[in-house]
C-alpha positions in Angstrom: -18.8 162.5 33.0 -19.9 159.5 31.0 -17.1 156.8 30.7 -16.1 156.5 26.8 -17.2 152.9 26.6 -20.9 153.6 27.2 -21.0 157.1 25.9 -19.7 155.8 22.6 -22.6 153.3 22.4 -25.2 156.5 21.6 -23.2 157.0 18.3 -24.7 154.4 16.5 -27.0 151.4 17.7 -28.9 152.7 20.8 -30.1 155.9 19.0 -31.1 154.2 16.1 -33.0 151.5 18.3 -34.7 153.5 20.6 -35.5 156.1 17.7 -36.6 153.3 16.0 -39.0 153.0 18.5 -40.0 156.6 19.8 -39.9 158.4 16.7 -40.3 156.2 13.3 -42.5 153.6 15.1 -44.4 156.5 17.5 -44.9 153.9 20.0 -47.7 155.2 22.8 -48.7 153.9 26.4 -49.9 150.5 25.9 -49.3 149.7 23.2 -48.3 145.8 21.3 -44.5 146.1 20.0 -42.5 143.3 18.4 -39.5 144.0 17.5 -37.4 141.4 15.3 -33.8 140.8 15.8 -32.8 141.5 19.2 -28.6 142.9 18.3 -27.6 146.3 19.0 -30.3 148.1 17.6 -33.3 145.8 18.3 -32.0 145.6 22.3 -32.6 149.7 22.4 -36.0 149.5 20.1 -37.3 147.1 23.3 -35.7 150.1 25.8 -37.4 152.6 23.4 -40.8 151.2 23.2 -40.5 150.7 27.5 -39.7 153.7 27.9 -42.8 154.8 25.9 -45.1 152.7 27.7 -45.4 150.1 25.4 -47.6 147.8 27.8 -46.7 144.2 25.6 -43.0 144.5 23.9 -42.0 140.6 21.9 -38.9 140.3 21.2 -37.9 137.7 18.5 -34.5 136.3 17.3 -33.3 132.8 16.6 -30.3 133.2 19.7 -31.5 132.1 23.5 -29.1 134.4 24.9 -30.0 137.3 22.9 -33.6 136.6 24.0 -32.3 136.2 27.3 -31.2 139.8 27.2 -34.3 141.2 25.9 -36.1 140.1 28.9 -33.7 142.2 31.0 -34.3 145.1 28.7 -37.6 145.1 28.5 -39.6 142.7 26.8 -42.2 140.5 27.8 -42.3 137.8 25.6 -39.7 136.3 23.5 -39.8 134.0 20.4 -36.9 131.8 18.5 -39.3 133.2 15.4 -41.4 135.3 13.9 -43.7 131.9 12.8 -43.5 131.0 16.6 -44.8 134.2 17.5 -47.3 134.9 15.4 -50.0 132.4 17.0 -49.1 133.5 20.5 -49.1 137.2 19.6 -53.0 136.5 18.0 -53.8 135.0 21.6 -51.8 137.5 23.4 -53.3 140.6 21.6 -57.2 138.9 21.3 -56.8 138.3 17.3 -55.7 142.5 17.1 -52.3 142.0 16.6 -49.3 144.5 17.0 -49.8 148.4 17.1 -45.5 148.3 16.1 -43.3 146.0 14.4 -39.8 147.2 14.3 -37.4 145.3 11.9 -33.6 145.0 13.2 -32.6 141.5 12.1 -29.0 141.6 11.2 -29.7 141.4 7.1 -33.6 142.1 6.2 -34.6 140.3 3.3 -38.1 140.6 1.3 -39.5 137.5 2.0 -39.3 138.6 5.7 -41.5 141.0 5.2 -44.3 139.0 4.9 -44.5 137.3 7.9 -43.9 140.9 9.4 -46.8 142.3 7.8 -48.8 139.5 9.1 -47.9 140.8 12.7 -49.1 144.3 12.2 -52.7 144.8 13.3 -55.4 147.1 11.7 -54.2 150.9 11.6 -50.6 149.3 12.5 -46.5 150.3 11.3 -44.0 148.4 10.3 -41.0 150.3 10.6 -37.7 149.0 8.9 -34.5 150.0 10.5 -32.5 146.8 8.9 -30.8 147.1 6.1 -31.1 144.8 2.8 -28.8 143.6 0.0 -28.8 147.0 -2.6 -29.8 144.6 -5.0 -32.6 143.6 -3.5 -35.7 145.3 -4.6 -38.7 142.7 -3.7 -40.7 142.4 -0.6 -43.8 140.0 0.4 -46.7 142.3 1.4 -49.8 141.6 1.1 -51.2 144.7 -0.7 -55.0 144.4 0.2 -54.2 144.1 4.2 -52.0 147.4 3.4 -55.2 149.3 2.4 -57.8 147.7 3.8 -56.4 147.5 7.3 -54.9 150.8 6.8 -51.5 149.3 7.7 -47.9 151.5 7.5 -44.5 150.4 6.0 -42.2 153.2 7.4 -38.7 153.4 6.6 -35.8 155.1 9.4 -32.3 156.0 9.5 -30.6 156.5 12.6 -33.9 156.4 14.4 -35.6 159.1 13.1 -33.9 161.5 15.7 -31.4 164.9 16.2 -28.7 163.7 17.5 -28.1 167.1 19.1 -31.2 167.4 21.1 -31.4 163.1 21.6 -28.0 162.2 22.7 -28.1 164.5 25.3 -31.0 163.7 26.5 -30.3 160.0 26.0 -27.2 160.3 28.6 -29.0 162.0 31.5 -31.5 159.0 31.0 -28.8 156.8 31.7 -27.6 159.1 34.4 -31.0 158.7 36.2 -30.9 154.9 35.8 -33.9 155.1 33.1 -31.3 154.1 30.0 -29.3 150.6 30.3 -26.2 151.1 28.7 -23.9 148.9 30.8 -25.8 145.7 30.1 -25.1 146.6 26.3 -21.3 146.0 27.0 
């Protein structure tokens, strides 16, 4: 009863976004999300973290229109860059920083990671949905934050889900209106 052209959208990027969200990230009620690179997958990561009551979601990528979009799905701040967010996420969060950071830029490189990391606040997860070079095998993390602010670098495919409990229930939220999957077109 779904028409193909938005039904097909749950075989790929909206699960892995929003699963990105619900499941590897865990995001709770009111809780800070940023989530970094708003394609596909980052655009359902901001409908995943508003559907789980994230109460702050910042959206960051270096497109206008894309940020554009993440308003409309969700977020409530948006940033050309993680450097440009990173002071107004302090002031927005009263120095604690973000509970989530969810990684969805089109190509993740190491040295991203640092200014990443940087987001996360004490007891935090970075979740990395993005996918690097196969050769790449470094990353910029500051290892004494990792254990002394008991911070998480978590790793998902395809959001963490089942696709045969998730897609289904995925549609009937887009049935009820809570899922935008016409806006992803």
């Amino acid at each position: 009863d779904v028409p193909l052209e938005k039904a097909c959208l749950l075989g790929c990027g909206v699960v892995t976004g929003w699963g990105s969200a619900v499941y590897a990230a865990d995001v709770a009620p009111g809780d800070t999300v940023v989530v970094v690179g708003v394609g596909g997958i980052g655009a359902n990561a901001i409908q995943g973290a508003r559907l789980a009551g994230a109460k702050r979601i910042v959206a960051i990528d270096p497109v206008e229109f894309k940020r554009e979009k993440a308003m409309e799905f969700g977020a409530t701040h948006t940033y050309s860059s993680m450097a440009e967010a990173i002071p107004h996420l302090m002031e927005l969060s009263w120095g604690e920083m973000a509970d989530r950071v969810i990684m969805t830029p089109g190509v993740l490189h190491g040295d991203m990671m640092g200014e990443a990391m940087t987001m996360v606040g004490k007891g935090g997860t970075c979740v990395v949905t993005a996918i690097s070079p196969m050769d790449e095998t470094s990353a910029d993390i500051n290892l004494f934050q990792l254990a002394m602010w008991n911070k998480e670098v978590k790793g998902t495919i395809f959001g963490s889900l089942n696709p045969r409990a998730d897609i289904p229930k995925l549609l009937d939220m887009y049935r009820v209106g809570d899922l935008k999957l016409d806006e992803l077109i």
